[in-house]
C-alpha positions in Angstrom: 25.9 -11.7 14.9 26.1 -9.6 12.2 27.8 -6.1 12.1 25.5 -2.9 11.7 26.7 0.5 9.7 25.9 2.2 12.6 28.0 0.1 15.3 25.7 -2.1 16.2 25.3 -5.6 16.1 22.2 -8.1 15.5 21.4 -10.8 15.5 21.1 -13.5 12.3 17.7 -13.5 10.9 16.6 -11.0 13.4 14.4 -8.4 13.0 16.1 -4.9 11.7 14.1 -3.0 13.3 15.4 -4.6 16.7 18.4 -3.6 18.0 20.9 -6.7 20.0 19.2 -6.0 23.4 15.5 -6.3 21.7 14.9 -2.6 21.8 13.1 -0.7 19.1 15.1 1.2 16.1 14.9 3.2 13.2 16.9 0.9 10.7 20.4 2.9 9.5 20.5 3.1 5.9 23.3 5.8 5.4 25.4 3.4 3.7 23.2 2.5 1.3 23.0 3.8 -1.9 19.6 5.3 -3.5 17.4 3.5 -6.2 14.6 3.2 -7.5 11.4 1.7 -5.7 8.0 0.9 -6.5 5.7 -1.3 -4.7 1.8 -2.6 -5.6 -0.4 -3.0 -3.0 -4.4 -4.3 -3.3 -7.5 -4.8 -0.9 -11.1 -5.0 -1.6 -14.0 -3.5 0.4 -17.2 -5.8 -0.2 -20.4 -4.5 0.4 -24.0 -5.8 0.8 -25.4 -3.0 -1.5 -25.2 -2.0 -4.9 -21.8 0.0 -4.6 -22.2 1.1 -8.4 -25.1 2.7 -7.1 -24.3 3.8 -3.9 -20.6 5.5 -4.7 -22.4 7.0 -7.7 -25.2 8.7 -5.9 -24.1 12.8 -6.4 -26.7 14.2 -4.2 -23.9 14.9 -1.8 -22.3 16.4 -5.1 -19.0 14.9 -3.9 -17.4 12.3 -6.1 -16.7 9.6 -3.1 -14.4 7.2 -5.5 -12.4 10.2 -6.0 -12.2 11.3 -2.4 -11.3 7.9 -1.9 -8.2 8.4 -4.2 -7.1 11.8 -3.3 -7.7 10.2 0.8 -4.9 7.1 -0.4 -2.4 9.6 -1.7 -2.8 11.9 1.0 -2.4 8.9 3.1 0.8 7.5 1.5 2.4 10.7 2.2 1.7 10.4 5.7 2.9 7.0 6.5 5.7 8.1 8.4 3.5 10.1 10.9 1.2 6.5 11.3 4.1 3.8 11.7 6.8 4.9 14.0 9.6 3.2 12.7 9.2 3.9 9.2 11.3 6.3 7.6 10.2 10.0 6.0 10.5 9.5 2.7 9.6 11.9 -0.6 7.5 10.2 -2.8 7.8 10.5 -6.4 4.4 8.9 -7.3 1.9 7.4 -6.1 -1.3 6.4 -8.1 -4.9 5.1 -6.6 -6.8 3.2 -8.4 -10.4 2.0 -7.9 -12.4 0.1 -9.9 -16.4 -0.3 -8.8 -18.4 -3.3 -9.1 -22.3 -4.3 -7.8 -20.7 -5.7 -4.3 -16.7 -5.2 -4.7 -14.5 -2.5 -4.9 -10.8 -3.1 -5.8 -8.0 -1.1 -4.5 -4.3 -0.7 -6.2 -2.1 1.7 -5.3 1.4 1.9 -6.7 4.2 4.0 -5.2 7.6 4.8 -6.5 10.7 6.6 -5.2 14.2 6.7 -5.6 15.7 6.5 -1.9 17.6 4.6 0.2 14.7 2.6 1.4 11.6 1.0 0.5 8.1 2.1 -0.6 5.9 -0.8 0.4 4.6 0.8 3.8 3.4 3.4 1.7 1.4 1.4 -0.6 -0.3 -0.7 1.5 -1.4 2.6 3.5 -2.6 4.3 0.5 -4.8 1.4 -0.3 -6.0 1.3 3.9 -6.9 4.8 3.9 -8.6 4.8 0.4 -10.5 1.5 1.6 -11.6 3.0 5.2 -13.0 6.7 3.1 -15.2 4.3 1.1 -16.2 1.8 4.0 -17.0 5.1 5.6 -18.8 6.4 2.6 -21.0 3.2 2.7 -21.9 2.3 6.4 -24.5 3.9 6.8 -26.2 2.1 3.6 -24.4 -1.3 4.8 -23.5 -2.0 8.4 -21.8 -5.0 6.9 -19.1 -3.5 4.7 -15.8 -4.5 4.8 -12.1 -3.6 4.1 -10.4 -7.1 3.0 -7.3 -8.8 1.5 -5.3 -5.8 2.2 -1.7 -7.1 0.1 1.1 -6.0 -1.2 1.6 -7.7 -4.5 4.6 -6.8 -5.9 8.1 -4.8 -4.8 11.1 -4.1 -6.5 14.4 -2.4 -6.4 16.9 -2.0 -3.3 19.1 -4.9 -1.8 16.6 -7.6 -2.5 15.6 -7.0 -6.0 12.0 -7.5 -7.6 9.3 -9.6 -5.5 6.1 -11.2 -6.8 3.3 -12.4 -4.7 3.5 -16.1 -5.7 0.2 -17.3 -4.7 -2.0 -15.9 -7.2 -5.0 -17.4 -8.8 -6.6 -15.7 -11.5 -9.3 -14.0 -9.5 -6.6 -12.0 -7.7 -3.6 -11.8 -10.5 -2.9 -8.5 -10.7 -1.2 -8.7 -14.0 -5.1 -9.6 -15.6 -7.5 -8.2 -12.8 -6.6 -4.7 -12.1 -6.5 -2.0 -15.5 -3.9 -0.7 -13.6 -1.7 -3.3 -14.0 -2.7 -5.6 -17.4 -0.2 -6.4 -19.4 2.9 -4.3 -17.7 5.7 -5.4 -16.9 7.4 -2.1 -15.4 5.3 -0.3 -13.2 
């Protein structure tokens, strides 16, 4: 058993956001002393149609890639409210960005803070909620769209340092497929 800040006690290599008796908590992070935090997060949304086409249709006269983008930072600031144990946090950025192919749309968002706590929950819901405005945007032109590979890529700051997806193949290597992310290596 390991000894909490707050009094409590868990168990080793449980989850923190279980208390000893298995019970659901918010995890304490009083003691812990605020950093910086970013976290990268990716997903795709694949369509049947001609997306370059479709998203660029302005008939509507609404810019859907960009409601799509204001949709994920709206949604990163509302992660809080949609996960129950996560923790209100003020976000210092966040960016969205989209990039538009003939059947593939790629998702990045990036968030950063400097708290007491992570910023990864955030990311990966900015990308969800920037995903789900464009599958919306497209359904009716594509019953088959999708919302895939939803990821987070990258993390660092905090207790556990910098993390790096490990896995990646070039198709999916942030560092060369997303212009949001070639050639950095601070985010």
């Amino acid at each position: 058993m390991n000894s909490q800040p707050d009094g409590g006690t868990q168990a080793v290599g449980a989850f923190t956001h279980l208390d000893e008796h298995g019970r659901a908590r918010m995890v304490d992070v009083t003691a812990k002393p605020l950093t910086r935090r970013l976290a990268v997060a990716r997903c795709a949304v694949l369509t049947t149609v001609d997306a370059v086409a479709a998203l660029g249709d302005a008939a509507s006269g609404v810019d859907l890639v960009e409601a799509a983008r204001v949709a994920g930072i709206l949604g990163a600031k509302q992660t809080s409210s949609l996960i129950p144990l996560c923790h209100p946090i003020r976000i210092d950025r966040v960016a969205v960005d989209v990039e538009v192919s003939p059947h593939r749309i790629e998702i990045t968002a990036v968030t950063e803070i400097v708290e007491r706590t992570g910023v990864e929950m955030e990311a990966l819901i900015a990308c969800a909620v920037a995903g789900l405005t464009l599958v919306c945007s497209l359904l009716e032109l594509d019953p088959e769209v999708s919302m895939e590979e939803l990821t987070l890529w990258h993390k660092s700051g905090g207790r556990s340092g910098d993390w790096q997806r490990s896995e990646l193949d070039a198709e999916r290597d942030p560092e060369t497929a997303s212009p949001t992310l070639a050639g950095r290596t601070e985010f």
